[in-house]
C-alpha positions in Angstrom: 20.1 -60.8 -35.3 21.9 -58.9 -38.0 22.0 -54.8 -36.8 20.3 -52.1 -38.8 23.1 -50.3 -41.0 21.6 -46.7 -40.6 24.7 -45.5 -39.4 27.6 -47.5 -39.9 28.0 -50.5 -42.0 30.5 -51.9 -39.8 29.7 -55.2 -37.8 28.9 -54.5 -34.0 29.7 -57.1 -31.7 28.4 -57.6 -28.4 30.6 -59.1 -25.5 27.9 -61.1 -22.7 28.4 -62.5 -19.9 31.8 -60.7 -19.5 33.1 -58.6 -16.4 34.2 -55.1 -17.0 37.6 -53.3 -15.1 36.6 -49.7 -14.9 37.7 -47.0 -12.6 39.4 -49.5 -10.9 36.3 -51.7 -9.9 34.9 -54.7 -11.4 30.9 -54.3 -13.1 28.9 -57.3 -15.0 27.9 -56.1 -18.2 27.8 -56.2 -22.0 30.5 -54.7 -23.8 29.3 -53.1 -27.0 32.1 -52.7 -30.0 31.9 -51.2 -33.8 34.9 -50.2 -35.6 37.2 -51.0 -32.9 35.1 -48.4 -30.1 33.0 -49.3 -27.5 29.6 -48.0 -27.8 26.9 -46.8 -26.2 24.3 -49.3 -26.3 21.2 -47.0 -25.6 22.1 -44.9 -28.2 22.3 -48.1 -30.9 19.0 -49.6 -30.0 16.9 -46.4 -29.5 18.6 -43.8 -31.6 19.8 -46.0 -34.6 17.4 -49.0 -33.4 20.4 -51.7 -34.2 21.5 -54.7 -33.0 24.3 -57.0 -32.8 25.9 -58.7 -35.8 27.9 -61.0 -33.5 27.6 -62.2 -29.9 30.7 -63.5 -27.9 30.2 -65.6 -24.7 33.2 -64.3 -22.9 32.0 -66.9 -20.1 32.5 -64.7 -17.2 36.1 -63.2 -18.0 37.7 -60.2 -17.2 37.8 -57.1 -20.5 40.2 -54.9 -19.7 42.3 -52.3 -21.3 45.7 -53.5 -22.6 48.2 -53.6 -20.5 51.6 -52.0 -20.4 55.1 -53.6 -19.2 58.2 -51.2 -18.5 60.2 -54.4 -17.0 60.3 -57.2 -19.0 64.2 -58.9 -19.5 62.4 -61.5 -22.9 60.2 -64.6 -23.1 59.5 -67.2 -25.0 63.5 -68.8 -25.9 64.5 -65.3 -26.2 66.9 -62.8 -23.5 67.5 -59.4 -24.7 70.3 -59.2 -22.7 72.2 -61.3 -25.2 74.2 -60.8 -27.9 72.4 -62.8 -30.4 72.5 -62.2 -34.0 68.8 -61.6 -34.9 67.5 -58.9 -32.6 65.2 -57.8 -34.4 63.3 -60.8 -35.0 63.7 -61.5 -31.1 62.2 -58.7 -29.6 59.3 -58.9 -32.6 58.7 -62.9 -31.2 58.3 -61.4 -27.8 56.2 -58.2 -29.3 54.1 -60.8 -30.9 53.5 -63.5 -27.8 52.6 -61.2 -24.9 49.8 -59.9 -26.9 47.9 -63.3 -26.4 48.7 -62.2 -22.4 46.8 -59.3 -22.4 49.9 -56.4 -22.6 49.4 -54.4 -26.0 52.9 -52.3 -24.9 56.6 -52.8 -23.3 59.8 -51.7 -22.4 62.5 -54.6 -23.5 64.8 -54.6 -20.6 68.4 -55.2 -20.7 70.1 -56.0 -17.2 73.5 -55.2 -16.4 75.5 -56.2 -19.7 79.7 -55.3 -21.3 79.9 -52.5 -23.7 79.7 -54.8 -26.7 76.4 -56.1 -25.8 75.0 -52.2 -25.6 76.4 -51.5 -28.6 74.9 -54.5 -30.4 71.8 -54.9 -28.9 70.7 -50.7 -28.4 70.5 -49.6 -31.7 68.3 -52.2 -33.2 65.6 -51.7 -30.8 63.5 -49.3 -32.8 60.6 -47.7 -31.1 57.6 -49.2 -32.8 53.4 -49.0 -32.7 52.0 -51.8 -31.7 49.2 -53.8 -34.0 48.0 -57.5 -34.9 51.6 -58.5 -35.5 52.7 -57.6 -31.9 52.9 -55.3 -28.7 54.2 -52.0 -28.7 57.8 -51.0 -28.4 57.8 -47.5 -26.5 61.4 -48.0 -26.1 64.2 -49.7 -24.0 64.8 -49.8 -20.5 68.8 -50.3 -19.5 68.2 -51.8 -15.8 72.1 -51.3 -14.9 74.9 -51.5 -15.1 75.2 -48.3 -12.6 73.6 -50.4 -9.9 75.3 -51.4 -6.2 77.6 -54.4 -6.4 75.8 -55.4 -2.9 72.1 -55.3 -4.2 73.0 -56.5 -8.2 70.7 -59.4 -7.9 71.0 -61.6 -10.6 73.1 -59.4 -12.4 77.2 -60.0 -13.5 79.9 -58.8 -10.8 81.9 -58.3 -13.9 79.7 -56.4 -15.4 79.1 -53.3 -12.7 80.5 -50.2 -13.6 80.5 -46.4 -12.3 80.5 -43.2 -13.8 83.3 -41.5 -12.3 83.6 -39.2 -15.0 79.9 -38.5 -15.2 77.6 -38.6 -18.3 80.4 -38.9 -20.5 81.0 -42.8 -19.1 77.4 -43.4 -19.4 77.6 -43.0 -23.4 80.9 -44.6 -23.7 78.8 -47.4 -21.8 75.5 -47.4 -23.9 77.0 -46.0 -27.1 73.9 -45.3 -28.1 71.0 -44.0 -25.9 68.5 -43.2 -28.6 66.3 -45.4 -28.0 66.4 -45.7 -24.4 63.0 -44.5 -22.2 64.0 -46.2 -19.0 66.8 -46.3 -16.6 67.6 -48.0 -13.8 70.4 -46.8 -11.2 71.7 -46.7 -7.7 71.8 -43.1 -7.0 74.3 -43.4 -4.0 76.8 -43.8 -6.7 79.4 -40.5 -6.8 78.1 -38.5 -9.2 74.6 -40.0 -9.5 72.9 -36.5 -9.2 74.4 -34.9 -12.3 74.2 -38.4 -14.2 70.4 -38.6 -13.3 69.8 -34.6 -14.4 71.5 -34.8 -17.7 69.0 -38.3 -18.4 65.9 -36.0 -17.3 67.0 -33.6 -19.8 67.2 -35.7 -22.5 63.8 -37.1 -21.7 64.8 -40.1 -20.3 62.5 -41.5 -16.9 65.0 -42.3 -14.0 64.4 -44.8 -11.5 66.3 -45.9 -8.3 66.9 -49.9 -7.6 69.5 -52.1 -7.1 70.8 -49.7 -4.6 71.9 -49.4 -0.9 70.6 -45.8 -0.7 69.2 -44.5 2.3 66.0 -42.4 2.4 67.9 -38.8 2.4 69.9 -39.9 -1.0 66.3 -41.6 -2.4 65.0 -37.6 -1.9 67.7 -35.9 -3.3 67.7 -38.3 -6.2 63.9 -37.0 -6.7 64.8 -33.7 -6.3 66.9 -33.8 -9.2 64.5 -35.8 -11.5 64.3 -39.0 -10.3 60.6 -40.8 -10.9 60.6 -44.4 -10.7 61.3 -47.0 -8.0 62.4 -50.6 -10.2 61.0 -53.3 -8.4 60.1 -51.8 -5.3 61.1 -53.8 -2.0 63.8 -56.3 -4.3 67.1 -55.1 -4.8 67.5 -52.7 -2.2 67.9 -52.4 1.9 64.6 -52.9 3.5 62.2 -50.5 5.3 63.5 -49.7 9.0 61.8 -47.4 10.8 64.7 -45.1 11.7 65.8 -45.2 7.8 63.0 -46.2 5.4 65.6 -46.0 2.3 64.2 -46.3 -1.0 60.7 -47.4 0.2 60.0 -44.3 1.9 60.0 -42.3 -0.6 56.4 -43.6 -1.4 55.7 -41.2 1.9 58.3 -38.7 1.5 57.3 -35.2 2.1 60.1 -33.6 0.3 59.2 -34.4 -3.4 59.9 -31.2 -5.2 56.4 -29.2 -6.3 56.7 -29.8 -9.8 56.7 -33.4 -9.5 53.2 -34.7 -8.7 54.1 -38.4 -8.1 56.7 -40.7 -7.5 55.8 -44.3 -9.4 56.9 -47.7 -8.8 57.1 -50.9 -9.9 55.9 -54.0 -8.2 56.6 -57.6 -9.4 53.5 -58.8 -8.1 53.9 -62.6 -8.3 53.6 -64.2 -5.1 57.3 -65.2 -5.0 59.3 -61.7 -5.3 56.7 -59.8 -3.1 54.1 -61.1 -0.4 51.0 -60.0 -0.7 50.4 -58.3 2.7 53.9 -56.1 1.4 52.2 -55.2 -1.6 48.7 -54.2 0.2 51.0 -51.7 2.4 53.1 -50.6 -1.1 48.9 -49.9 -2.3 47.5 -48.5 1.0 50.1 -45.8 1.4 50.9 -44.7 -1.7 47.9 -46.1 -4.5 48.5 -43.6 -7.8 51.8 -44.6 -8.0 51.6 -48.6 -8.5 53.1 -49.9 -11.4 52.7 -53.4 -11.9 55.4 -55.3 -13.8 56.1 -58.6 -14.9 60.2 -59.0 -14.7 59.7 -62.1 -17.2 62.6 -63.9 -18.4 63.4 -65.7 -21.8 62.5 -69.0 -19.4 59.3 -68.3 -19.2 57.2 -71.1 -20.3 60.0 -73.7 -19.9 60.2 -76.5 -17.6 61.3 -77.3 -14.5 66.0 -77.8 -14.3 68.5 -76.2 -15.7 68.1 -73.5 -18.7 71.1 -71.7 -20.2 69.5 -68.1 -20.8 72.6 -65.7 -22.0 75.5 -65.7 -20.0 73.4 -67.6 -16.8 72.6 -70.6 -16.1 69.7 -70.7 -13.9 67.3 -73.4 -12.5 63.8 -73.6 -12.3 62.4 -75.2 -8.9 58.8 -75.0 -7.4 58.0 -72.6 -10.0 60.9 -70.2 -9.1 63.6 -69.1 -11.4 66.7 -68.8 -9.9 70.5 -68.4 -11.0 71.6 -72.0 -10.7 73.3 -73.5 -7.2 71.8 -70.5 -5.3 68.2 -69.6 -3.5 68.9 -65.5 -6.0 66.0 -65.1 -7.9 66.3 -64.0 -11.4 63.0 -62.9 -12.9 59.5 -64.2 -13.8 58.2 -67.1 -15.6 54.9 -66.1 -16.7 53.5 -62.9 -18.3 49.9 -63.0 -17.8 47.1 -61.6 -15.6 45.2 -62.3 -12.5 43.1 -59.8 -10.6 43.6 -59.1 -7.0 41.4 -58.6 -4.3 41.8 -56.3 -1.4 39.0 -57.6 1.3 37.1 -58.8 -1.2 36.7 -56.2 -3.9 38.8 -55.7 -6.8 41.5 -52.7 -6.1 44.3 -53.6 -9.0 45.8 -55.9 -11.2 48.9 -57.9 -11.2 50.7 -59.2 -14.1 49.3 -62.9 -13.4 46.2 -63.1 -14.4 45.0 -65.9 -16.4 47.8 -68.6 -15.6 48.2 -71.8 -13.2 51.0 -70.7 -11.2 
């Protein structure tokens, strides 16, 4: 029925049969939207006495605000890691996919990579708003390459470096920091604590992974700016009860005053992270979950062997490992599922929506 234009002549379009995500709970309900803002339907039928233009059947899905990725490493054919020639075009074809997935911003992620690729690859990622054409860019995350040889993961040997003469080796490193929003380090390194102030400074969020650092070096990591865990429980020594290393920190006591929360990422896929792990990650420490995807430029593609930059990695069982070993190496899907904690809705993974 066509709505009654006494305030807006712009259509309003009403969502049914739809579930809505707010205050992180699930309510069935219509969704009421005009000019790109949801509405208050009361207001439109007894104050304006309108209608909708258009109904949608939404047949029982989830409507939920866009989601954000700080970790993703490139999708669809394309690794951001690598030194290809059209970088801009790449990380658009990735800004432009993940929208259909639900995540409206990102972080492009470069792991662990030789001078020449920073200084190829940094300065043409431009911080960008987001629109029809594609996601957000808020800006790069450099996961590496000040990591721990012992927890690198999927990343190079060759390509793990120190900074033995402090910041001054990180921007020979990255050559250009600009755009960089993000990044990831071991902060048991020597001279991690002045390397991690100077980044804080220059407004750049520091977070701890790929590391071998006890609890005590976590703390005074946080003390000097620190906010981020990457990936927590991957990439770093495990809870123990006489050391809780990096995961403690999510019940640390000696978080400096100023700092009202330590966040951390979570690549909550079923493969890098059981689900009981990620209930106790939620349970203790809930405000600071940051959910992730780690997706790879294999995403999508098909069971073997896939040359993606320097690696060649295999697919098996819906895993992505780097070939001839059981190391995984990232995600291969980007979408969204919800999940339940006994039953009702507490948070949302970056899975929702896919088969895997």
């Amino acid at each position: 029925m066509p709505g009654n234009k006494t305030v807006s002549d712009s259509h309003i379009f009403q969502f049914k049969n739809c579930r809505i995500l707010r205050n992180h709970s699930i309510f069935v309900e219509d969704l009421w939207v005009r000019d790109g803002k949801i509405i208050d339907p009361e207001k439109l039928f007894y104050v304006e006495k309108g209608y909708a233009d258009f109904q949608i059947d939404c047949k029982n899905a989830i409507i939920a605000p866009g989601f954000i990725d700080v970790q993703i490493n490139g999708g669809f054919g394309i690794d951001f890691s690598s030194n290809f020639d059209d970088i801009e075009g790449g990380v658009q074809k990735v800004a432009k996919g993940i929208l259909q997935h639900g995540c409206t911003s990102f972080c492009p992620t470069i792991i662990s990579s030789s001078k020449e690729v920073y200084k190829k690859v940094l300065p043409k990622i431009k911080i960008k708003a987001g629109g029809r054409d594609g996601a957000e860019i808020l800006g790069v995350h450099v996961e590496g390459p000040f990591i721990s040889k012992e927890k690198r993961g999927a990343h190079l040997l060759e390509n793990m470096a120190t900074y033995d003469n402090g910041f001054s080796d990180v921007l020979d490193m990255y050559h250009d920091i600009s755009s960089v929003r993000i990044v990831t380090l071991a902060p048991e390194l020597p001279r991690s604590l002045d390397v991690i102030r100077e980044f804080v400074d220059r407004g750049v969020v520091v977070s701890l992974g790929h590391s071998m650092a006890s609890l005590s070096q976590g703390e005074e990591a946080v003390k000097h700016g620190a906010s981020f865990i990457t990936h927590l429980f991957n990439a770093m020594l495990p809870f123990h009860h006489r050391d809780p290393h990096l995961v403690g920190l999510l019940a640390s006591y000696k978080h400096p005053p100023d700092l009202r929360i330590i966040y951390y990422g979570i690549i909550s896929d079923g493969i890098h992270t059981n689900p009981c792990a990620e209930r106790i990650a939620h349970r203790t420490h809930a405000k600071g979950l940051v959910l992730v995807t780690d997706a790879i430029a294999a995403m999508g593609f098909p069971s073997g062997q896939h040359q993606i930059g320097p690696q060649l990695i295999e697919i098996r069982n819906k895993r992505a490992m780097i070939a001839g070993t059981e190391t995984l190496c990232g995600r291969l899907s980007v979408g969204y599922r919800c999940c339940s904690c006994n039953g009702t809705p507490q948070w949302y993974t970056s899975h929702w929506n896919t088969n895997d």
